[in-house]
N, C-alpha and C positions, 0 to 999 in steps of 0.2 A: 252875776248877770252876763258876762263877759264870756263867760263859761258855757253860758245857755247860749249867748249867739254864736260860737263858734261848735256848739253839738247842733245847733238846725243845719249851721252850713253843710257839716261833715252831712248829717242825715241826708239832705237835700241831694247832694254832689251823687252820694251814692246810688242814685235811682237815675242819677243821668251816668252811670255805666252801665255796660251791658253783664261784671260780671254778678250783681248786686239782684237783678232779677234770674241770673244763670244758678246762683245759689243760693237765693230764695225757693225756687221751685225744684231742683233736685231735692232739696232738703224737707219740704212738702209731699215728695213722690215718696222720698223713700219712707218716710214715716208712717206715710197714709198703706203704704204696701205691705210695710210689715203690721201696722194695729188692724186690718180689716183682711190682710191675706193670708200671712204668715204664721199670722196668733190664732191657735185653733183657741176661741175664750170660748167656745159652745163647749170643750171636750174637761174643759179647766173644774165647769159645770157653774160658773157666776160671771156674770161683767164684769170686766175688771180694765185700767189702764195701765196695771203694775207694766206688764211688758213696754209699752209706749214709753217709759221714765225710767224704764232701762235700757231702751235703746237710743234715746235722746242724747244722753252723754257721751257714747259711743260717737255719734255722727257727728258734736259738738267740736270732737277734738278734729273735724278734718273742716268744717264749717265756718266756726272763730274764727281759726289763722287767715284764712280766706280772705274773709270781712276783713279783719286787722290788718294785713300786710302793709296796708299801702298807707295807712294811716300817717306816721310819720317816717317810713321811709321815702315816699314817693316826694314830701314837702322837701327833704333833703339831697334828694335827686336833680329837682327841677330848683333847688337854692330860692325857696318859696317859706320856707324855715330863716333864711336870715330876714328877709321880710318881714317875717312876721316877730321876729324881735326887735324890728323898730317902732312895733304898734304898743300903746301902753297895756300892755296886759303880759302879766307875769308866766314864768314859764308852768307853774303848779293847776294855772288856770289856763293853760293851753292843753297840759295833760288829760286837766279834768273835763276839760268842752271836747276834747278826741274822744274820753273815755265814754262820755254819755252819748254821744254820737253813735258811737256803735252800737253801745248798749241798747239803743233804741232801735236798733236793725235785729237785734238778736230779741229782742220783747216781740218788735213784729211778727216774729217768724213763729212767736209760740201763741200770739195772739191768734195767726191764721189756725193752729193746729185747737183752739177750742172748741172747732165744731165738730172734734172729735168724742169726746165724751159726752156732744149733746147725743152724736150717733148711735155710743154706744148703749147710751140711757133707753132708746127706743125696745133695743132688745131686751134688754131686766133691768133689777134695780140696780142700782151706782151709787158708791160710798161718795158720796160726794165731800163729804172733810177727808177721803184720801185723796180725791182729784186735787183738792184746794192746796195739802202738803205737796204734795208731787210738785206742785206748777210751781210753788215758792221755793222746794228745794232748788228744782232746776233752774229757776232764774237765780237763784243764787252760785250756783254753778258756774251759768253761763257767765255773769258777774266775774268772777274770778278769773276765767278762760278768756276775756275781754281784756281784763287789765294786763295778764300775762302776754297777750297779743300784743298790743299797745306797747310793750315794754321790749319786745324782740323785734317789732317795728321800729323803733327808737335804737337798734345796735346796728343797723348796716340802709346805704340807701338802696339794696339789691330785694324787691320783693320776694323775690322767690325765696330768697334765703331767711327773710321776713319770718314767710311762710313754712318753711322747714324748721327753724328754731321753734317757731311758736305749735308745730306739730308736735317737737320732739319732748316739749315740755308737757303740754296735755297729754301726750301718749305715756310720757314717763308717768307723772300722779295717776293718771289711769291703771298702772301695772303695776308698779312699783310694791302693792301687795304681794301680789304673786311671790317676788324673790324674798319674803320673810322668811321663807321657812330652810332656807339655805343660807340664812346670813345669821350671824354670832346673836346673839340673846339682845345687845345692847344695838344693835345693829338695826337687828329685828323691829324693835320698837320704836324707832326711827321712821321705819320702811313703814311701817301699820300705821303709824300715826299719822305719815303724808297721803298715805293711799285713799283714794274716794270711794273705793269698791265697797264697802265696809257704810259709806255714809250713802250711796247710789242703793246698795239694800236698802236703808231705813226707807229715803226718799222715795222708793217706789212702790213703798206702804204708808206713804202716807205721815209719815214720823219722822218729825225735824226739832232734832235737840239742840241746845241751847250752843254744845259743843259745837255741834256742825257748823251752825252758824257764825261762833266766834272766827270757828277753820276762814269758814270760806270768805270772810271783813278781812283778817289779817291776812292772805293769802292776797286778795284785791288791796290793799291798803300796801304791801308789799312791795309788788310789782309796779304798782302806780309811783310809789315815792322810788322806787329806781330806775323807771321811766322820765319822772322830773331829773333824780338828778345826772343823767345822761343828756338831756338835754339841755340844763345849766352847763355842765362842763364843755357841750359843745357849741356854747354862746360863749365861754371868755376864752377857749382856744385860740 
């Protein structure tokens, strides 16, 4: 419960900055520019949103860190973190009331982009159990990019730098494909299994396996529990 009133604060706080509607709406433009200007779907020759859920992730990794930076570095900046450890609420439930905070800025943003496939429905028909996958891979995603935020938030009280780690990490699982094919066989398999490229195909047909989903829980579950205990170590310091 503790956890729920410190995710409305976080939600709340962030509509009273300016940068929270500055990257809501970039985030908005570009999406809507590429699924209606960008995507020739008339030449494709069907509606489709596949492109839209492949470009989502792309924009996620510069979007996130955004949204995160300041989550708990900014507490530790302005020493608004030692405060908040004399309040009875554990540090696992301070991670988790950050993490859904945000989470809920990043649901927002995909909430507004629904009236995209009602759009595109006007033109032809629309697989609509592909839209419904799409939408739950990718919040599944952004889920993961959330906590990862959350947890390079929690390594420095310098936002920007917040924001760089937590780029470098979503760019890294982003690419990290790429270099299998130049890395040792055991290597390889490493590289394939963290890469999202691979789960970013399915999800943008619609197809979400059991795997993916386990990926993207223990990937959040991850970050979040070394988020907590980053922030334990720096309450008995």
């Amino acid at each position: 419960m503790r956890s729920v009133h410190i995710a409305y604060r976080e939600f709340s706080a962030a509509f009273g900055r300016p940068i929270a509607y500055v990257t809501l709406s970039v985030f908005l433009l570009l999406c809507g520019v590429y699924t209606f200007i960008l995507h020739p779907y008339f030449v494709v020759g069907r509606t489709t949103l596949k492109p839209f859920f492949e470009f989502v992730p792309f924009l996620f990794i510069f979007f996130i860190p955004a949204l995160t930076m300041s989550s708990i570095a900014e507490e530790r900046k302005s020493r608004r973190i030692e405060a908040l450890h004399t309040w009875p609420i554990g540090d696992a439930e301070l991670i988790v009331g950050k993490f859904l905070g945000h989470l809920a800025l990043v649901g927002t943003a995909l909430v507004f982009t629904l009236t995209f496939p009602v759009s595109v429905s006007q033109i032809g028909p629309l697989d609509w159990g592909e839209v419904l996958g799409g939408y739950l891979g990718t919040f599944l995603l952004g889920m993961s990019f959330t906590a990862l935020g959350i947890w390079c938030s929690s390594l420095t009280q310098n936002q920007i730098i917040a924001f760089t780690l937590g780029f470098i990490l979503c760019f890294g699982l982003y690419t990290v494909g790429y270099t299998a094919t130049y890395l040792p066989s055991f290597m390889a398999d490493i590289a394939t299994f963290l890469s999202i490229q691979n789960r970013i195909h399915d999800v943008s047909n619609g197809v979400l396996s059991l795997k993916d989903i386990v990926y993207f829980l223990s990937l959040c579950a991850l970050a979040l529990g070394l988020a907590c205990e980053r922030v334990h170590g720096r309450h008995w310091r």
